[in-house]
TIVO-2410 file (N, C-alpha, C; in nm, 3 decimals):
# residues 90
REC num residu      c1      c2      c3 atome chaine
REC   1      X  -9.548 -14.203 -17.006     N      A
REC   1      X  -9.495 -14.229 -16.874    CA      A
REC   1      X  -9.608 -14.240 -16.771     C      A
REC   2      X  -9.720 -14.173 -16.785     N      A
REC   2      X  -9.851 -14.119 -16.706    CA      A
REC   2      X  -9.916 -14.285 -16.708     C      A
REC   3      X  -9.884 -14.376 -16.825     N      A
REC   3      X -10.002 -14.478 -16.833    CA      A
REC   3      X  -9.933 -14.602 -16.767     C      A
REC   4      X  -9.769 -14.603 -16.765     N      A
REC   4      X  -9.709 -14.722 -16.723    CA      A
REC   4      X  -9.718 -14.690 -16.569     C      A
REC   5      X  -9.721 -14.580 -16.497     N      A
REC   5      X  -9.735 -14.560 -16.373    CA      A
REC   5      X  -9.896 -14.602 -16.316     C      A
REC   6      X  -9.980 -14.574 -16.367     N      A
REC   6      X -10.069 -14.635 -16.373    CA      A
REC   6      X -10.153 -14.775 -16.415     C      A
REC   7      X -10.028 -14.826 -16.486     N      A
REC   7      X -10.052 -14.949 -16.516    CA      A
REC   7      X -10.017 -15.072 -16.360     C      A
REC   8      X  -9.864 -15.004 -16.356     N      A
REC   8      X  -9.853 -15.047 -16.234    CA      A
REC   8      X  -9.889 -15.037 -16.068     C      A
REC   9      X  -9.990 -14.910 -16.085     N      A
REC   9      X -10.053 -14.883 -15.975    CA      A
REC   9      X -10.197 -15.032 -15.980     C      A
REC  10      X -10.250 -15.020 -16.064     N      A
REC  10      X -10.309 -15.159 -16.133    CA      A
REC  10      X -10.268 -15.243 -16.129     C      A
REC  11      X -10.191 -15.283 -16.098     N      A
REC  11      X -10.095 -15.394 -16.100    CA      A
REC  11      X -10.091 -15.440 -15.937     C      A
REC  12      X -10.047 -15.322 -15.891     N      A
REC  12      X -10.017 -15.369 -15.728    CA      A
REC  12      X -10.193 -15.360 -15.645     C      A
REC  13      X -10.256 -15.272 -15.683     N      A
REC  13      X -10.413 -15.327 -15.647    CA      A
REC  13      X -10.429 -15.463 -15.666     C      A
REC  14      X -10.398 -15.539 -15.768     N      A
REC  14      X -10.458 -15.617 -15.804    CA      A
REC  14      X -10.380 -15.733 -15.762     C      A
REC  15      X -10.256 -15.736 -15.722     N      A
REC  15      X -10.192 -15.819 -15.623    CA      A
REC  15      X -10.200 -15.816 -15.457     C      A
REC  16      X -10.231 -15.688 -15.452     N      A
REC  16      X -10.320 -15.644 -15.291    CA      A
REC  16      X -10.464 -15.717 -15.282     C      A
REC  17      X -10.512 -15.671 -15.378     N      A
REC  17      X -10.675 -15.777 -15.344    CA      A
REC  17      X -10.668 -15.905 -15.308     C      A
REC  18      X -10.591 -15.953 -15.426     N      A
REC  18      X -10.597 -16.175 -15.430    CA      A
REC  18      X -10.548 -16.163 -15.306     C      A
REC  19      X -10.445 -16.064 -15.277     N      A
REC  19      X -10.398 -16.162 -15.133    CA      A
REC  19      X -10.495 -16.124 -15.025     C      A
REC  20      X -10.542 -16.054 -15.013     N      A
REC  20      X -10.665 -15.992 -14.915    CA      A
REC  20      X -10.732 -16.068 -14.910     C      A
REC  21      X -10.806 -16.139 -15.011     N      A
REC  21      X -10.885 -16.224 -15.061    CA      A
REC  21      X -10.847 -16.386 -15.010     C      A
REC  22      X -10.707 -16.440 -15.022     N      A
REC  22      X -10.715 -16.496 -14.966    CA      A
REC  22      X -10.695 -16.500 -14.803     C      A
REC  23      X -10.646 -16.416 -14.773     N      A
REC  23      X -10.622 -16.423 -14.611    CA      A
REC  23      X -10.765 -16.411 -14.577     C      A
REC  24      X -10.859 -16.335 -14.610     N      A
REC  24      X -11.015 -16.360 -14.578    CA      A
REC  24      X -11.044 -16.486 -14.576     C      A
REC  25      X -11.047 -16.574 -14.728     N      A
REC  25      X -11.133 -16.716 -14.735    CA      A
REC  25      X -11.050 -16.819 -14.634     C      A
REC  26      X -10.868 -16.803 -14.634     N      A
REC  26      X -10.856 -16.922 -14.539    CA      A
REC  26      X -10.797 -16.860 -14.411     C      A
REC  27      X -10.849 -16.743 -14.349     N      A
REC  27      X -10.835 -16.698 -14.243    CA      A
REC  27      X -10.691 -16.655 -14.193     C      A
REC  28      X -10.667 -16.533 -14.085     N      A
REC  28      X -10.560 -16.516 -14.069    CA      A
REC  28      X -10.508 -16.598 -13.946     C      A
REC  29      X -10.520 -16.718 -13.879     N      A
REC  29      X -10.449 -16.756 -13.824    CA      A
REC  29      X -10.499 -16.747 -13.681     C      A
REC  30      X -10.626 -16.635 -13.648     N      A
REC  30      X -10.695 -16.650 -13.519    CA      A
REC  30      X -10.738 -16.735 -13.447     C      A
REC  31      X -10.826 -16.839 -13.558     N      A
REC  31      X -10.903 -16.962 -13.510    CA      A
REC  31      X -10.809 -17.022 -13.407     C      A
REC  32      X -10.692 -17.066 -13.434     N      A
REC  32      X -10.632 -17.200 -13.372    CA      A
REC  32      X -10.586 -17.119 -13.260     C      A
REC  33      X -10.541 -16.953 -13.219     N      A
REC  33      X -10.538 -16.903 -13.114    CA      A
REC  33      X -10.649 -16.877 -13.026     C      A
REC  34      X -10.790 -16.869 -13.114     N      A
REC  34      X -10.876 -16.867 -12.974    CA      A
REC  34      X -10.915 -17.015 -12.949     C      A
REC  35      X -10.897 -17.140 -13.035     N      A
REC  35      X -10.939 -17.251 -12.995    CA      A
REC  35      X -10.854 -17.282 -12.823     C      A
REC  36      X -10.730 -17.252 -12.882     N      A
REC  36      X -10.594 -17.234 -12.764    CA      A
REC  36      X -10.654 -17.214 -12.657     C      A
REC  37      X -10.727 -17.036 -12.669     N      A
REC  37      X -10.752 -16.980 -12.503    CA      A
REC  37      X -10.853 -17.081 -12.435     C      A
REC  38      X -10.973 -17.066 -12.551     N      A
REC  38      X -11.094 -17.143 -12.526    CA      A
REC  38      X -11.039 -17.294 -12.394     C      A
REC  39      X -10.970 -17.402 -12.487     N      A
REC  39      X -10.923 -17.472 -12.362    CA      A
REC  39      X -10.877 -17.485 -12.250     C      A
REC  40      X -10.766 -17.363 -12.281     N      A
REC  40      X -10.722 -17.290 -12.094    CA      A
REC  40      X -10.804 -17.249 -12.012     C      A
REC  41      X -10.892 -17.142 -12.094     N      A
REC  41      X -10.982 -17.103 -12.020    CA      A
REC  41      X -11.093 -17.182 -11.977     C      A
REC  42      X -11.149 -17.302 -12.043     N      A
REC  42      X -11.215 -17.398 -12.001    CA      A
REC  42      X -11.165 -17.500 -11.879     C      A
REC  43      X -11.024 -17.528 -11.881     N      A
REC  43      X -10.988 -17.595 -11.796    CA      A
REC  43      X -10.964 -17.502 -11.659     C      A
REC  44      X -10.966 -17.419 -11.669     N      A
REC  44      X -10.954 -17.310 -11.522    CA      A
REC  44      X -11.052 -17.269 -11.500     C      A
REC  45      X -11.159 -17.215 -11.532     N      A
REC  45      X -11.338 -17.154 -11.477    CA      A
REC  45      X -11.459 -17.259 -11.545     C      A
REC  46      X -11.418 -17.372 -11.678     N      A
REC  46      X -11.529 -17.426 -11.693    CA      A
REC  46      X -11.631 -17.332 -11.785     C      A
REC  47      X -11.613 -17.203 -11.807     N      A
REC  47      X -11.666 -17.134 -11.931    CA      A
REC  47      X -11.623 -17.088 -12.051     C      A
REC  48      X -11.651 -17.114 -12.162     N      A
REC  48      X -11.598 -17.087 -12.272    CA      A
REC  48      X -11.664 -16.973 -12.352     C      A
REC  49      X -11.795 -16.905 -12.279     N      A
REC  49      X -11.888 -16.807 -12.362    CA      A
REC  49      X -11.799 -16.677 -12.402     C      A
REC  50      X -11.705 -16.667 -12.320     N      A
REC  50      X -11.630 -16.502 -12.341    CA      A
REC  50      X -11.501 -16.534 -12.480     C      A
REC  51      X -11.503 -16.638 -12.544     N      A
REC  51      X -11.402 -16.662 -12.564    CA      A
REC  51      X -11.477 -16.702 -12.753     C      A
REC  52      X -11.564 -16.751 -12.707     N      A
REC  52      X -11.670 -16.785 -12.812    CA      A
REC  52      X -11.693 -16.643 -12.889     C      A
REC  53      X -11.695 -16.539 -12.806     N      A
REC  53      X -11.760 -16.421 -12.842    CA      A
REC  53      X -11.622 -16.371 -12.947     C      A
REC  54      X -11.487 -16.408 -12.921     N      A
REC  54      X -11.372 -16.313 -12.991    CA      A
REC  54      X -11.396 -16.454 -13.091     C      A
REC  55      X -11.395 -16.563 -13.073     N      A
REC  55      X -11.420 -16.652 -13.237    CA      A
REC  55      X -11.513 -16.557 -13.340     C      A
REC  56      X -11.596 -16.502 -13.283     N      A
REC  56      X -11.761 -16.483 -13.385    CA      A
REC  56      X -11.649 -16.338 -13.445     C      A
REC  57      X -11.599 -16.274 -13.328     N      A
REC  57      X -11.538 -16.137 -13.397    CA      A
REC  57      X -11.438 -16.137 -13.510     C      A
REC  58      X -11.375 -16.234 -13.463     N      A
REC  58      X -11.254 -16.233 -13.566    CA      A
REC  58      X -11.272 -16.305 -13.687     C      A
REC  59      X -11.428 -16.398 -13.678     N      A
REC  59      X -11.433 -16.442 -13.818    CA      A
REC  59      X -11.497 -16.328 -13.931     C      A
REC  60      X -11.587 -16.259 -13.855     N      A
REC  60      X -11.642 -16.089 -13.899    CA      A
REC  60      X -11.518 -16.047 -13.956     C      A
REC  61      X -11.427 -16.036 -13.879     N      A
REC  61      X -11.320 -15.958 -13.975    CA      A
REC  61      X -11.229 -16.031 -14.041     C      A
REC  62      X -11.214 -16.143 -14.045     N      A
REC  62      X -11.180 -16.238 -14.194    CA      A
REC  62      X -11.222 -16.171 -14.299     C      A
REC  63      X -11.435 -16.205 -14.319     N      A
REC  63      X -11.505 -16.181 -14.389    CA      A
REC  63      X -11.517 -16.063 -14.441     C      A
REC  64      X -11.504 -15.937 -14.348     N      A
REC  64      X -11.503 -15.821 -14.439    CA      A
REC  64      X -11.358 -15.791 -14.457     C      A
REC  65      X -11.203 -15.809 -14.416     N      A
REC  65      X -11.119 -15.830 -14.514    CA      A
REC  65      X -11.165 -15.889 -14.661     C      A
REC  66      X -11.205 -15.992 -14.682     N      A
REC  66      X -11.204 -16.073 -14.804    CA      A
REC  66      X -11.347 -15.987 -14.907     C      A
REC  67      X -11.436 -15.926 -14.827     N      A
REC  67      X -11.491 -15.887 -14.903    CA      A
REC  67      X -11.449 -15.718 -14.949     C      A
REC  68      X -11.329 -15.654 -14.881     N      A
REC  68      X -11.290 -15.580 -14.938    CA      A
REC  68      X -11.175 -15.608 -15.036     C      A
REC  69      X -11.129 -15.735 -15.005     N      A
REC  69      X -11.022 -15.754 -15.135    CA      A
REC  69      X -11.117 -15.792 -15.277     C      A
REC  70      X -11.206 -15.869 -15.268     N      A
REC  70      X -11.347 -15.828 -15.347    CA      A
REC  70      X -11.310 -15.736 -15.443     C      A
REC  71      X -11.374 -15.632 -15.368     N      A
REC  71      X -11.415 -15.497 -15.398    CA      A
REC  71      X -11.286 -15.410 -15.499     C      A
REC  72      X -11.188 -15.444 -15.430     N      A
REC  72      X -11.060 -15.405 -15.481    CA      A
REC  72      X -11.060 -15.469 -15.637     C      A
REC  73      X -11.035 -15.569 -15.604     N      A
REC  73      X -11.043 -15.681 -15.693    CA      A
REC  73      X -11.104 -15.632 -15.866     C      A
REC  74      X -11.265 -15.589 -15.827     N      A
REC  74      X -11.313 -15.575 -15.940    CA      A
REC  74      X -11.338 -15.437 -15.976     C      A
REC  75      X -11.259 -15.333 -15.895     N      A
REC  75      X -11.217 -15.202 -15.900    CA      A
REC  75      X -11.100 -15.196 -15.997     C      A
REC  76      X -11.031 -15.264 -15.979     N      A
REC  76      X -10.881 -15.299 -16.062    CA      A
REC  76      X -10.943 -15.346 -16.189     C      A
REC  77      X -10.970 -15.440 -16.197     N      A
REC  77      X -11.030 -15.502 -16.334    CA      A
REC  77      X -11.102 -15.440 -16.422     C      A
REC  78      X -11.162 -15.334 -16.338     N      A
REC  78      X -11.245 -15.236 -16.432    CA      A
REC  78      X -11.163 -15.149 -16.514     C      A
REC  79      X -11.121 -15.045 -16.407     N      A
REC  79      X -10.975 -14.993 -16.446    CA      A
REC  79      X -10.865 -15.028 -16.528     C      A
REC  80      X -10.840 -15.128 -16.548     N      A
REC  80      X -10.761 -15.219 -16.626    CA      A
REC  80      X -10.846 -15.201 -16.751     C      A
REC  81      X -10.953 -15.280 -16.752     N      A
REC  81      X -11.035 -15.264 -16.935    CA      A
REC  81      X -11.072 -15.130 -16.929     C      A
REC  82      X -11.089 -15.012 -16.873     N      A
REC  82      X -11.082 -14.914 -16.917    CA      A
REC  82      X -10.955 -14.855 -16.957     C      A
REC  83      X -10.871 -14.858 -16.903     N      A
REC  83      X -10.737 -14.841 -16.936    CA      A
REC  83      X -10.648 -14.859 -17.084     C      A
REC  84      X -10.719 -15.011 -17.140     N      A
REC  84      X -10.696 -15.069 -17.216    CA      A
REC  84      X -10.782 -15.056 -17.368     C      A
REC  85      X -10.914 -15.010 -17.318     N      A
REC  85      X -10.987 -14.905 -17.418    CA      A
REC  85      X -10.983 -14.782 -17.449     C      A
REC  86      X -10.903 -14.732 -17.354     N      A
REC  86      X -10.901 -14.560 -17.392    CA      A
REC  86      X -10.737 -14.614 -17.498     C      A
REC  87      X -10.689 -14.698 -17.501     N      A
REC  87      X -10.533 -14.725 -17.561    CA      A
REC  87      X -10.623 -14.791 -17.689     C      A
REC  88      X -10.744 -14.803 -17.709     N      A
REC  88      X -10.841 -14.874 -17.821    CA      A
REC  88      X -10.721 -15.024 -17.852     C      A
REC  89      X -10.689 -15.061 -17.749     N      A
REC  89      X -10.645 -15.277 -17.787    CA      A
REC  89      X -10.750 -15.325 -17.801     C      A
REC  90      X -10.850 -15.294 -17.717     N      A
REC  90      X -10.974 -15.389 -17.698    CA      A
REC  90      X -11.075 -15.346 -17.844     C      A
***
């Protein structure tokens, strides 16, 4: 009972990562909201530097989302072939 609970704890890591993983590589959806402000705010003061600054932030945290689904990723996988060697399949 101890190994199927753990199988499926493995299981849902490892469906938590990919998706982590992808919301990192094709972003969550920020870009096209600060492109948004960026123009408002360009068409009312003519500066876009403050706005530029939350683009650079929010792609930072794309990137380390995706590099913690990564991490997850090959945390699970390990776990998994260990899992699967202590059961000697492999």
């Amino acid at each position: 009972m101890e190994k199927i609970y753990k199988v499926l704890k493995y299981f849902l890591y490892l469906i938590s990562s990919i998706v982590m993983m992808l919301f990192g590589s094709r972003g969550l959806g920020f870009d096209s909201i600060i492109y948004f402000i960026n123009h408002i705010t360009w068409k009312i003061t003519g500066d876009i530097s403050q706005s530029i600054k939350y683009l650079v932030f929010f792609q930072v945290v794309e990137n380390i989302i995706s590099l913690i689904g990564l991490i997850l990723f090959i945390y699970t996988i390990t776990n998994i072939l260990l899992l699967l060697k202590e059961k000697n399949d492999i």
